[in-house]
C-alpha positions in Angstrom: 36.8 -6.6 11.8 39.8 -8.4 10.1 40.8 -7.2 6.6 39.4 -10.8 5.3 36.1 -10.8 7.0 35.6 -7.2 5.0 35.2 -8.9 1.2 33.0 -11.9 2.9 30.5 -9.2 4.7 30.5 -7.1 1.6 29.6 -10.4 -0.6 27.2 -11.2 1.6 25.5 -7.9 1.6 25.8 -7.8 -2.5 23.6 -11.1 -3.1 21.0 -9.7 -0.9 20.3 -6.5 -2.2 20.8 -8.1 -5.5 17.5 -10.1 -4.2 16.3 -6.7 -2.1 17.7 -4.1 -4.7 15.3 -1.3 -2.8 16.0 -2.0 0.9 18.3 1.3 1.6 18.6 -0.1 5.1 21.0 -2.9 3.3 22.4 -0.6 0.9 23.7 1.7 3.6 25.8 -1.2 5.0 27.0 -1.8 1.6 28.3 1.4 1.3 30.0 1.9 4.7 31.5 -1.7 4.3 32.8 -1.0 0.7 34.4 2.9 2.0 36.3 0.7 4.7 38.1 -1.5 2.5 38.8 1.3 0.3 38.9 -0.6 -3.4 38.5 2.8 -5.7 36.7 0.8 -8.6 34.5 -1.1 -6.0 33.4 2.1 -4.3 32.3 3.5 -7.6 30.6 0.7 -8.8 28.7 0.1 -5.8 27.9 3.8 -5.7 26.5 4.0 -9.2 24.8 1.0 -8.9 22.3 2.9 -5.5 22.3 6.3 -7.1 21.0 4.5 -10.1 17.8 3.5 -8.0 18.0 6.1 -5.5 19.1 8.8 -7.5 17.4 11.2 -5.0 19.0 10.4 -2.1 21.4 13.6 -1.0 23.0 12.5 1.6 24.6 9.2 -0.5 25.8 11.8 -3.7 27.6 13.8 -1.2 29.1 11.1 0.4 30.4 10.1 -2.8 31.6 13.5 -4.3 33.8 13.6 -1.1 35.0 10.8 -1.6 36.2 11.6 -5.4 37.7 14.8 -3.7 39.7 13.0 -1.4 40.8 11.0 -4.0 41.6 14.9 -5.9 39.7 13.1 -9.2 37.9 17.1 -9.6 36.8 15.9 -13.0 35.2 12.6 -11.4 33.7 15.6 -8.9 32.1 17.5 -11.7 31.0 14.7 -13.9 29.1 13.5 -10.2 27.7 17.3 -9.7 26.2 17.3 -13.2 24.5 14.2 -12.6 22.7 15.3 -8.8 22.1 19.1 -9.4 19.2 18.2 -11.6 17.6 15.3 -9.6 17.8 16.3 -6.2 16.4 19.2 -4.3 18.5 19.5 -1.5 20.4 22.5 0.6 23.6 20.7 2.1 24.0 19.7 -1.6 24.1 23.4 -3.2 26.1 24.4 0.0 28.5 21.3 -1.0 29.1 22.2 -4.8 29.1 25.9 -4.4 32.0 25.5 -1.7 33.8 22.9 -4.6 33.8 25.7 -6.9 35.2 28.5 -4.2 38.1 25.9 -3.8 38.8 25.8 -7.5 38.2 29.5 -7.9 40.1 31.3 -5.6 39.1 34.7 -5.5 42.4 36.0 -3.4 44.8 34.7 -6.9 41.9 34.7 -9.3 40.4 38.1 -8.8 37.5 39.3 -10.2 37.2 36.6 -12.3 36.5 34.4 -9.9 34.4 36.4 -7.4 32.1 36.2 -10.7 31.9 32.8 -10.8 31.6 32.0 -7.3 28.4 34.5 -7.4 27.0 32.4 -10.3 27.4 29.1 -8.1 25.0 30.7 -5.4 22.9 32.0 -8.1 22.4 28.7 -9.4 22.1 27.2 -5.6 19.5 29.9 -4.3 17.7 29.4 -7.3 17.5 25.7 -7.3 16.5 25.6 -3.0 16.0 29.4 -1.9 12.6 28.0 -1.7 13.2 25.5 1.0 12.8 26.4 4.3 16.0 25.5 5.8 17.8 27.3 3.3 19.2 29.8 5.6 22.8 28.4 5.6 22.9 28.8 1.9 21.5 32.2 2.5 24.5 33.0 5.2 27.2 31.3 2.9 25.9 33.8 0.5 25.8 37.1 2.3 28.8 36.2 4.0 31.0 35.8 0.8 29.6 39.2 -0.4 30.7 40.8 3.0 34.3 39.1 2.8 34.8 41.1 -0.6 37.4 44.5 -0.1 36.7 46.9 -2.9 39.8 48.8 -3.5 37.3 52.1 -4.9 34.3 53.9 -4.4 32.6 52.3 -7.2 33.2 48.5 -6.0 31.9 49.6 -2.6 28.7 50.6 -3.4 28.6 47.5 -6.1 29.2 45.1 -3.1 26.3 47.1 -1.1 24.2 47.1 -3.7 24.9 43.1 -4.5 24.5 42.3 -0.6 20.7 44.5 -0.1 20.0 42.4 -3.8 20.6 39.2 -2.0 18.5 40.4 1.3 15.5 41.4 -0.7 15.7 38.0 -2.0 15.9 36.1 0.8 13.2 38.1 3.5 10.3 37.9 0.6 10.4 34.0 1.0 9.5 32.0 4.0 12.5 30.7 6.2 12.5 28.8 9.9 14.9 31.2 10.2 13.4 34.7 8.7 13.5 36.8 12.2 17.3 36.2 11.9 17.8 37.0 8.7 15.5 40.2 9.0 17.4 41.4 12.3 20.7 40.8 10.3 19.6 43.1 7.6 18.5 46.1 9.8 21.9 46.0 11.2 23.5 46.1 8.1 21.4 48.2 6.2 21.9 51.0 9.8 25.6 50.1 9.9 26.3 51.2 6.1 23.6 53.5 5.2 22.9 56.9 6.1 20.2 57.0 9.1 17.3 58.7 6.9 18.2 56.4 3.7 18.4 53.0 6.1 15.0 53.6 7.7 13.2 53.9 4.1 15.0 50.8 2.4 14.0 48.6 5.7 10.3 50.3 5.7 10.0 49.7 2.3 10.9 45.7 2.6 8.7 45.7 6.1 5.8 45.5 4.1 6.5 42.5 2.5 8.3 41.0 5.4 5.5 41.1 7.9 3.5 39.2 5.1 6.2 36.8 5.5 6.5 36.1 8.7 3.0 34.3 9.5 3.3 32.2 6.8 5.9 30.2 8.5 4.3 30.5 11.5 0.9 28.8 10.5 3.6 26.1 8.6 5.3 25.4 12.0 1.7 25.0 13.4 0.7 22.6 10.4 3.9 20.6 10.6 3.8 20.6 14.6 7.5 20.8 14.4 8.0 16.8 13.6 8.5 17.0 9.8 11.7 15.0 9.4 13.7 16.1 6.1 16.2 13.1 6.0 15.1 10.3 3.6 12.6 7.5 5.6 13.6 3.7 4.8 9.7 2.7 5.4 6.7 2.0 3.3 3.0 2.3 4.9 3.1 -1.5 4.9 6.4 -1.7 7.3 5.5 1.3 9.3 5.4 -0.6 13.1 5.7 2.6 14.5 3.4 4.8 12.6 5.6 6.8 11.5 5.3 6.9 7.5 1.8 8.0 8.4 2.3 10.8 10.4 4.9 11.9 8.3 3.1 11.5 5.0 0.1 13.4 6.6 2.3 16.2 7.7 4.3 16.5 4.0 0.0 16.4 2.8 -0.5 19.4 5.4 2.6 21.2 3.8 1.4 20.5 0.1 -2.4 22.1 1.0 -0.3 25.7 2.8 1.4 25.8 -0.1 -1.7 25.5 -2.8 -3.8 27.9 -0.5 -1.4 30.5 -1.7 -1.9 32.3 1.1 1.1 34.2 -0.3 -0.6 35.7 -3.0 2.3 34.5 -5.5 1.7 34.6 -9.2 0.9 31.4 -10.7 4.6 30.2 -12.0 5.9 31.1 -8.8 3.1 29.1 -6.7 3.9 25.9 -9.1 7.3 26.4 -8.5 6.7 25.9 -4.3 4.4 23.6 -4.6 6.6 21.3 -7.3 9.2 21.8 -4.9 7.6 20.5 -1.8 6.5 17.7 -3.8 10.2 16.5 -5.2 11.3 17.0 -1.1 8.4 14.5 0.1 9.5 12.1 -2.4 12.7 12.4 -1.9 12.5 12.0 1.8 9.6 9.1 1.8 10.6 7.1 -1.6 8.6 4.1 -0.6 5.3 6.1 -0.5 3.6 5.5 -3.7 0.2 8.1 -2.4 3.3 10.6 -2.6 4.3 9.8 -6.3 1.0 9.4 -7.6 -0.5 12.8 -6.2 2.7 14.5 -7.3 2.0 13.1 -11.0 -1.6 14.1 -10.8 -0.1 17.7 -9.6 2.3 18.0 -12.8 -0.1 16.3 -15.3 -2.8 19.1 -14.6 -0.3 22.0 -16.3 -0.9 22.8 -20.1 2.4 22.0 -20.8 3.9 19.5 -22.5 7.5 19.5 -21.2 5.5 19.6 -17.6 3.7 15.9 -19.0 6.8 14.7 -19.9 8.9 15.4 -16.6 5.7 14.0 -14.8 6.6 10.8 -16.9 9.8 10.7 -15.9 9.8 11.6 -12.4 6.7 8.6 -11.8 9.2 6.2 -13.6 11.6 7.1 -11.0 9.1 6.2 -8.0 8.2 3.1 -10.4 11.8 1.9 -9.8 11.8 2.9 -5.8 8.2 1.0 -6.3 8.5 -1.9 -8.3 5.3 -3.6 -6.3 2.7 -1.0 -6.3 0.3 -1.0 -8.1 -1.0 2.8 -7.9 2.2 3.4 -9.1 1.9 0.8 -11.6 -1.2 1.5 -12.8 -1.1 5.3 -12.7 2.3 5.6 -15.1 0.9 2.5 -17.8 -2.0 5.1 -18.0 0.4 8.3 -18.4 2.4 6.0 -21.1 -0.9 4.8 -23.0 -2.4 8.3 -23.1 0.7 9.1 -25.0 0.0 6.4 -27.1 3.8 4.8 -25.2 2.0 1.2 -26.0 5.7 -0.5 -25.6 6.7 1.3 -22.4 3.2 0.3 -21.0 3.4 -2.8 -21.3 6.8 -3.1 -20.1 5.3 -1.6 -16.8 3.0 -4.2 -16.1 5.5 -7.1 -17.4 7.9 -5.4 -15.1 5.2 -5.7 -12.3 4.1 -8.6 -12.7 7.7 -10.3 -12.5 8.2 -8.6 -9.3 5.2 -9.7 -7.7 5.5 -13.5 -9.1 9.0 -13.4 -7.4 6.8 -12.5 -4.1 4.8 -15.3 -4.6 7.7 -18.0 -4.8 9.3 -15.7 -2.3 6.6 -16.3 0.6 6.0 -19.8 -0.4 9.7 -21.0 0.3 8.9 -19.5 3.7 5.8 -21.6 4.0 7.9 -24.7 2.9 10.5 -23.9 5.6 7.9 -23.7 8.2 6.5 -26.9 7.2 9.7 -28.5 7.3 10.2 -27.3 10.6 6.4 -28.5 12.4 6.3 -32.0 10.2 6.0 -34.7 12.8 4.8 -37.9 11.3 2.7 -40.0 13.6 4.5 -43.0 15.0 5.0 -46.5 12.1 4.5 -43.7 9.6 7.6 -42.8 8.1 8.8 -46.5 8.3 5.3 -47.5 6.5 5.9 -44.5 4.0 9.5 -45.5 2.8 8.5 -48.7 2.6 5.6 -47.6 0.0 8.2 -45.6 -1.8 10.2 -48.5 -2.5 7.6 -50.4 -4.0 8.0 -51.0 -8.2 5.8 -47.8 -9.7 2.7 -49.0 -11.4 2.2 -48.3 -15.1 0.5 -45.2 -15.8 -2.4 -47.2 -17.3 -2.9 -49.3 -14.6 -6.4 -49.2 -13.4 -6.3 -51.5 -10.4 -5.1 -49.0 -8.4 -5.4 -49.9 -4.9 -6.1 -47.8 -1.5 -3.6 -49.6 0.1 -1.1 -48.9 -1.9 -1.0 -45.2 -1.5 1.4 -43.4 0.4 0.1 -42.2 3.5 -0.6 -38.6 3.8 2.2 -36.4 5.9 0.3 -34.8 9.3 1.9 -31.7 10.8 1.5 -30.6 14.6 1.7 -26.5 14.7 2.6 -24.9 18.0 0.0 -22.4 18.4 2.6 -19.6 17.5 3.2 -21.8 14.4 0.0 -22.0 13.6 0.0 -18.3 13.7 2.7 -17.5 11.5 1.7 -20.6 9.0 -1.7 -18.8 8.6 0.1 -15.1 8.3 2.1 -16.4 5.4 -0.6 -18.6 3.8 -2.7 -15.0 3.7 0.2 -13.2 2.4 0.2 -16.3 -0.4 -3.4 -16.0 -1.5 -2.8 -12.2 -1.6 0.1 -12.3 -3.4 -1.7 -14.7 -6.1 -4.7 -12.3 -6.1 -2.3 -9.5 -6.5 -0.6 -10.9 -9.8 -4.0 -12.3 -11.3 -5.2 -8.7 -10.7 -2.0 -7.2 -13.0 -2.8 -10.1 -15.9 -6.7 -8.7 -15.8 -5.8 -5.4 -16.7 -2.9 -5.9 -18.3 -5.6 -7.9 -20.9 -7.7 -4.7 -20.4 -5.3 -2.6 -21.6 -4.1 -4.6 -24.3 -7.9 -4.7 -25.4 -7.9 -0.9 -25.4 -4.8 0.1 -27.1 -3.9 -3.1 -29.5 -7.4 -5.4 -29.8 -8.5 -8.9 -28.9 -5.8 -10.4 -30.8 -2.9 -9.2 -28.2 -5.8 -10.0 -25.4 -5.5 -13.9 -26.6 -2.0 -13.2 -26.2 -2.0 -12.5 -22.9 -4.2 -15.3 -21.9 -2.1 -18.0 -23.5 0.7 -16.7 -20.5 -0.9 -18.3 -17.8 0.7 -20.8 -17.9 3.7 -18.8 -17.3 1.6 -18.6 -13.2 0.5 -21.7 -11.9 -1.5 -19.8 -9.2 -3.7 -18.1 -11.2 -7.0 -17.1 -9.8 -10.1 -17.5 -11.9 -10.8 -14.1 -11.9 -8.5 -13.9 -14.9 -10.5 -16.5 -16.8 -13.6 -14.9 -15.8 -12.2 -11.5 -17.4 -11.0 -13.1 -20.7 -14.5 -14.9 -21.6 -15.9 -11.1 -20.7 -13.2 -9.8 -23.5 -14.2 -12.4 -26.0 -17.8 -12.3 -25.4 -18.1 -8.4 -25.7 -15.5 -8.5 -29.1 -18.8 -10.8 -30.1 -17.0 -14.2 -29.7 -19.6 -15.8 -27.8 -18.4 -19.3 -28.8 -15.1 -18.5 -27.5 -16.1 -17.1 -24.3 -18.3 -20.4 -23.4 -14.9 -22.4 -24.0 -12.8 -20.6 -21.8 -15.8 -20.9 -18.5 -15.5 -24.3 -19.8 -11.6 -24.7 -19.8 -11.8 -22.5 -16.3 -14.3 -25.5 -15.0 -12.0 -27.9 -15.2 -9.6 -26.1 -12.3 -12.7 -24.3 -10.3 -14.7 -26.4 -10.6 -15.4 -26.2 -6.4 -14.5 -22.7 -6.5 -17.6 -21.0 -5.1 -16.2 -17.0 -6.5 -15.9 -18.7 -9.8 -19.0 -20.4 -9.8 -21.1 -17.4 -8.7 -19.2 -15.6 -11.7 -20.1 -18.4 -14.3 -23.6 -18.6 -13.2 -23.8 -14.6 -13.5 -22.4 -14.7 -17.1 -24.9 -17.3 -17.7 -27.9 -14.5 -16.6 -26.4 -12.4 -18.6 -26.9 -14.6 -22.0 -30.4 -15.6 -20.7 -28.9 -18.8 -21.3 -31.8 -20.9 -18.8 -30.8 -24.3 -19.8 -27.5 -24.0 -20.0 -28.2 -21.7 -16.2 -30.2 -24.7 -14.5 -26.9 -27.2 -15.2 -24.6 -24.7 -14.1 -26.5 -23.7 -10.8 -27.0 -27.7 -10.4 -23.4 -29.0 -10.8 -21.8 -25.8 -8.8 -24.5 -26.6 -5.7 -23.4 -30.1 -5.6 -19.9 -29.2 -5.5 -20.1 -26.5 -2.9 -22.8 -29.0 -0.7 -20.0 -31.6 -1.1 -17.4 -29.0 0.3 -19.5 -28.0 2.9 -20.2 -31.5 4.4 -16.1 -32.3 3.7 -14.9 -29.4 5.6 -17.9 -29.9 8.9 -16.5 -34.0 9.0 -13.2 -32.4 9.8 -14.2 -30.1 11.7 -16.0 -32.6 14.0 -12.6 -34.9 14.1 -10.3 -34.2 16.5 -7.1 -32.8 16.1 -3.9 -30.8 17.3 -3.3 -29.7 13.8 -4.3 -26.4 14.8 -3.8 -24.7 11.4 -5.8 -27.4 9.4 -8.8 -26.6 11.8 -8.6 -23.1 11.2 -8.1 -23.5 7.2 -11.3 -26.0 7.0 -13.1 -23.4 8.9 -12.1 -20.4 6.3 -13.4 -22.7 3.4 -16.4 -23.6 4.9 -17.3 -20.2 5.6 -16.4 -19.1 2.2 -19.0 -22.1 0.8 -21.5 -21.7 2.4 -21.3 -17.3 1.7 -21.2 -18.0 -2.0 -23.5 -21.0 -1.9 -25.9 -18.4 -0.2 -24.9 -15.7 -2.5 -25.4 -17.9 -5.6 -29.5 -19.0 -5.0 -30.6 -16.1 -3.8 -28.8 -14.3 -7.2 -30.7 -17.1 -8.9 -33.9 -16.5 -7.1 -34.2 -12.8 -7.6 -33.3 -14.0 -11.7 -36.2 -16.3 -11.5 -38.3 -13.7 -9.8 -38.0 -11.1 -12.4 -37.9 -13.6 -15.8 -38.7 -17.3 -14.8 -42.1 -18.5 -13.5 -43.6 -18.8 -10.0 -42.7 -22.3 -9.5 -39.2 -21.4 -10.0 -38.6 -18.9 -7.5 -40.7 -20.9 -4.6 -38.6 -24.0 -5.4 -35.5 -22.7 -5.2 -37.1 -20.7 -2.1 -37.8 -23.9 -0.4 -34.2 -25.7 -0.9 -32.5 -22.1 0.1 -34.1 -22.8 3.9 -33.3 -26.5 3.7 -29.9 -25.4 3.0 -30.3 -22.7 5.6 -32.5 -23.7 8.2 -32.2 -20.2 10.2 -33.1 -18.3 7.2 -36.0 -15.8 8.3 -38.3 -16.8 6.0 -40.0 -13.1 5.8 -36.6 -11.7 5.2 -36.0 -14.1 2.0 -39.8 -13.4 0.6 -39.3 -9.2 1.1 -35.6 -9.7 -0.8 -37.7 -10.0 -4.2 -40.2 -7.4 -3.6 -37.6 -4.8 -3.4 -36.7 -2.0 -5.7 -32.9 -1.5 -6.0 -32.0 0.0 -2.0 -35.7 0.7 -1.5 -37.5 -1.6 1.0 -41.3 -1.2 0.9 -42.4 -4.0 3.3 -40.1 -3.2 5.9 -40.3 0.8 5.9 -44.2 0.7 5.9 -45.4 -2.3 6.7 -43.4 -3.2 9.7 -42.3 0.2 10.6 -38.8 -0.3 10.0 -35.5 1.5 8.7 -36.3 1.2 4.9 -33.7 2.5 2.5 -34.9 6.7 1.4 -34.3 7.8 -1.7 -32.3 10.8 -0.3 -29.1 10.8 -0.5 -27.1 9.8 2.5 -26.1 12.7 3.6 -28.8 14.6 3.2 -31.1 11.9 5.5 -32.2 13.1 9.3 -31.5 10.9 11.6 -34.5 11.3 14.7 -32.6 11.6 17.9 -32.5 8.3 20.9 -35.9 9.2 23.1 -34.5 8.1 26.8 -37.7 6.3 28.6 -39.8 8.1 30.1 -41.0 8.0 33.8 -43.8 6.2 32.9 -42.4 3.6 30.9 -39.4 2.7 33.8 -42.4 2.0 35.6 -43.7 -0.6 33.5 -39.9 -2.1 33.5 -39.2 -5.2 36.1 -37.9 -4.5 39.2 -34.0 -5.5 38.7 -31.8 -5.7 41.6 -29.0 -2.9 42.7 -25.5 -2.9 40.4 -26.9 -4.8 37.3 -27.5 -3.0 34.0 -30.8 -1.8 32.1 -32.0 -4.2 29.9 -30.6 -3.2 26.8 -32.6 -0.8 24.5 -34.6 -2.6 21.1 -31.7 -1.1 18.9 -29.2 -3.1 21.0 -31.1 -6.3 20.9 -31.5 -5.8 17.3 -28.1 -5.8 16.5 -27.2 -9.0 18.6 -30.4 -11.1 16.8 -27.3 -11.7 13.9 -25.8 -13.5 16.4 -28.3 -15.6 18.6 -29.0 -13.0 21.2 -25.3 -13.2 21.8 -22.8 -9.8 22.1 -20.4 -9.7 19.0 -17.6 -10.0 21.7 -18.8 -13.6 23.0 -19.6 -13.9 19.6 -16.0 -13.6 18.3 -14.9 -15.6 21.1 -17.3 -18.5 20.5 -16.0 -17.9 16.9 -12.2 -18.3 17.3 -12.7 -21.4 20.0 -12.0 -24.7 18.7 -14.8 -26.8 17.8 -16.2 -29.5 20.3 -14.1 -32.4 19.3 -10.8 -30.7 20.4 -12.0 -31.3 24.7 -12.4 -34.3 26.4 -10.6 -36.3 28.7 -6.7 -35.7 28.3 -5.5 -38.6 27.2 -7.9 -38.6 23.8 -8.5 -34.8 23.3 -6.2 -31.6 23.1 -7.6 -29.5 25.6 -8.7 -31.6 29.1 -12.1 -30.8 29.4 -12.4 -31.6 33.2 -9.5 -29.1 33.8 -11.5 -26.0 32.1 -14.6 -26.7 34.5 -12.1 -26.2 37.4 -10.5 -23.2 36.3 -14.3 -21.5 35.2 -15.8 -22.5 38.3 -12.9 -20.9 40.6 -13.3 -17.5 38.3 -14.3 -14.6 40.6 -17.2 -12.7 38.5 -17.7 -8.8 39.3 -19.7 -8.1 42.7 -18.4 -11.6 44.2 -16.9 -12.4 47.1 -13.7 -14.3 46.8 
């Protein structure tokens, strides 16, 4: 790569994480570009700027600490060491800064002095990871040093043997991948430079607590299968093709449950103290893991202390920033922040939240634009009859002679069937992502309602607008605000403003219909279930006329079919919730005229099944347990219920089956037929199939119709079937 091709890739890669400000995968080209053109203030800026978000990540500190010692800035390298010590949990770290301080503390020109010092650094280092179970380096480093040290008396001799047996009473009590080692180095030692009699009652006196020891790792090595990675993960369970976040996470989970088991026996500040530990290394080595975070704050928050709370706090914030889009995350630290009456940094949670996910939203609907841009293809005269509508004078705004004609014609798409595909993948991602921010405004106006009043909850409302995508689940939740802070009037206007845009929204309509149950409002209940059926009939019949058209526009056909099967649900959803109402407070009449238009509107409606639906009590199904010697709901509990085991058929009763001929199947058992009756007698799999075919309209002779109908008889009727001949 030329030296001006360096500053081009490296602005490149600065816009997009500036867009992507958590995709390490991007960041870690960053940083190796940046070290190759070697700019000192551009290295350290770019450096800052990661560690600020992933202030965890080891391996990038270290890179940067050697980078300020190549540089020989040592007070750059101890500013940087102050600032990762406390955050990270890592070994090569310690190793890293306890080598930095041999190097400026020479113990062969600074004597004693800084032999003392040295000894401190590993102090500090075994007691921030002697824990960790790959510590053993840190462990060697330490002996090691001790062993290099030549006493020039008696006295410093039996100092240094007494410092090095310290250090290996240390180390053998705690579990290590490498604890046979360390115990077979100690023996030696202890044989090489005590006398025989005094050796074998120092090691049998650590035995004890050694052979403790040593299963311990070996049920963790049986828990963690040997496939724990300890190097930082760039996935979240959402991007995890591979499954690896989840085997990983389960495996950090397995660690976490040894650990509190205390199989150990530890006393409880040392227990915390491991399992804290394991907790910061999962983190640290799957950031984008929000169960992680939250179960580690759950873990902290349950100590009586309040410094504990406050790291929790502060260590969730951190994920928060790793985790800008999840909501347990989210949701969990707004609720740490309100218990401690944080009202501000709340609410900046969810505003933070919120902005990320709305910048979701535009971001998946440029892709959608794109990939309508890409599959427009205007049928032929179109685009010459559009621009010449386009070019017409515009009418007056209060023109009312507005004609058909006139209108510009609508723009058709044809999808490849891989367009299709991916159209419908983002339009999903789209309608989640809406659902997604309208779920943050609903309880961001249930928190406001709980810390600050109705007043900041109106607040809240009037920023709609700020989302044009709003689902009416947030209108839905405000009226429920206003009407339980006994503003009935005010609640009836905002069903009414929300009617305006959902009018054909069959969610919103069941919603408004049960708020209406609710006020025993029957008038006002017969107008609403009126106006909402007629709009979701009208729907219905809309989306079957396209249906039954023709078409190649493979992703409209499937969109109708979504709607229509979301109508008719709610439409079905929203009389029998009205019948039941009827049933229980209305009259007679009522409930066997709305009976009677529910089967006109479903005509395959099991007219037992809809009469039993109103003589039930909560799960409890009278009619069908003892009157037709069915599977009626028990009171017991689930898991306490006894299921009577599958009687095969007898002898006798083969005998009274048909004669079937050789190779083909029993007829299936009642269960079985049972659970096809949902589907016409029909297996769920031909089911599905039947399900994701296009609808009749699309086959026919090849020159009208997508799909040639004639050539589909051909290729079914040459199919060889199991047991055929070819």
């Amino acid at each position: 790569m030329t030296t001006n091709q360096v500053p081009d890739v490296i602005g490149q890669l600065r816009r997009t994480v500036d867009t992507c400000p958590t995709d390490y995968l991007l960041w870690t080209k960053l940083l190796d570009q940046v070290l190759i053109a070697d700019q000192e203030d551009q290295i350290r800026a770019t450096f800052d700027k990661y560690l600020g978000i992933f202030k965890f990540d080891a391996k990038q500190w270290a890179n940067y600490i050697n980078f300020e010692l190549n540089k020989g800035d040592l007070k750059r390298v101890e500013l940087l060491f102050a600032r990762c010590l406390p955050v990270t949990a890592d070994v090569e770290l310690c190793r890293t800064y306890v080598l930095y301080v041999r190097r400026v503390n020479d113990v062969i020109t600074g004597g004693e002095k800084a032999r003392a010092t040295v000894v401190l650094a590993f102090d500090f280092a075994v007691n921030s990871v002697g824990i960790d179970l790959d510590s053993y380096d840190l462990w060697r480093d330490y002996i090691d040093f001790l062993k290099s040290w030549t006493p020039a008396i008696n006295y410093e001799l039996q100092l240094k043997n007494t410092a090095i047996r310290k250090v290996y009473r240390r180390c053998l009590v705690i579990p290590n991948t490498k604890l046979e080692t360390l115990w077979a180095d100690y023996r030696k030692w202890e044989n090489e430079t005590t006398p025989p009699n005094a050796a074998s009652k120092l090691i049998a006196d650590l035995s004890a607590t050694y052979m403790e020891v040593r299963p311990w790792t070996t049920e963790w090595h049986n828990a963690t299968e040997g496939l724990l990675r300890r190097k930082l993960t760039p996935h979240s369970p959402t991007s995890d093709p591979n499954n690896i976040v989840a085997r990983q996470t389960a495996l950090w989970f397995r660690w976490v449950d040894l650990e509190m088991a205390n199989k150990l026996a530890l006393p409880p500040a040392a227990l915390r103290q491991r399992v804290e530990y394991t907790y910061r290394r999962a983190t640290a080595v799957l950031p984008f893991v929000p169960e992680l975070w939250f179960r580690q704050s759950l873990y902290l928050a349950s100590a009586d202390d309040e410094g504990l709370r406050t790291a929790c706090i502060a260590h969730l914030a951190d994920g928060f920033v790793l985790n800008p889009a999840s909501y347990l995350v989210a949701f969990r630290l707004s609720e740490l922040y309100e218990k401690e009456q944080m009202y501000t940094e709340a609410r900046q949670v969810y505003d933070s939240a919120i902005a990320e996910l709305v910048c979701e939203h535009a971001q998946t609907q440029a892709r959608i634009d794109v990939l309508k841009t890409k599959a427009q293809a205007l049928v032929p005269g179109l685009r010459a009859e559009k621009t010449e509508k386009t070019e017409k004078p515009e009418k007056s705004a209060d023109s009312e002679d507005d004609d058909d004609d006139d209108e510009v014609p609508e723009i058709k798409y044809a999808y490849t069937e891989a367009q299709a595909a991916e159209l419908g993948a983002e339009n999903r991602k789209l309608t989640d992502s809406a659902a997604a921010v309208t779920l943050l405004y609903v309880k961001l106006m249930a928190f406001c309602k709980r810390s600050q009043g109705i007043k900041e909850v109106r607040a809240v409302f009037k920023q709609r607008k700020n989302f044009k995508h709003m689902e009416y689940q947030f209108y839905v939740e405000n009226a429920l605000h206003e009407y339980y802070s006994d503003n009935k009037k005010t609640a009836d206007k905002v069903f009414d403003l929300a009617m305006k845009t959902y009018g054909k929204d069959g969610g919103f309509l069941y919603a408004y219909l049960d708020y209406l149950i609710i006020l025993n409002s029957v008038a006002d209940l017969n107008v609403v279930f009126e106006l909402a059926v007629t709009a979701l009939l009208k729907e219905i019949t809309a989306d079957k006329e396209t249906l039954e058209i023709a078409t190649n526009d493979v992703f409209k056909h499937q969109t109708s079919l979504e709607r229509l099967d979301r109508s008719r649900f709610f439409l079905r959803k929203m009389v029998q919730r009205y019948i039941n109402f009827a049933a229980s407070h209305l009259d007679l009449d009522t409930v066997l005229s709305l009976s009677k238009r529910y089967i006109q509107y479903f005509p395959d409606t099991d007219e037992l099944s809809l009469f039993k639906d109103r003589y039930t009590m909560g799960d409890f199904d009278a009619i069908t347990r003892f009157d037709m010697n069915g599977a009626g709901t028990s009171e017991e509990p689930p898991k306490l219920r006894k299921t009577e085991p599958k009687k095969e058929p007898t002898k006798e009763s083969r005998s009274l089956l048909p004669a079937r001929p050789d190779g083909l199947p029993l007829p299936p058992t009642p269960s079985v037929v049972a659970g096809n009756q949902q589907h016409g007698f029909v297996g769920k799999e031909i089911y599905n199939l039947l399900h994701a075919l296009p609808n009749a309209g699309c086959f026919g002779p090849k020159s009208e119709h997508l799909f040639d109908s004639a050539k589909l008889v051909e290729l079914f009727a040459d199919v060889v079937l199991p047991g055929e001949q070819a």
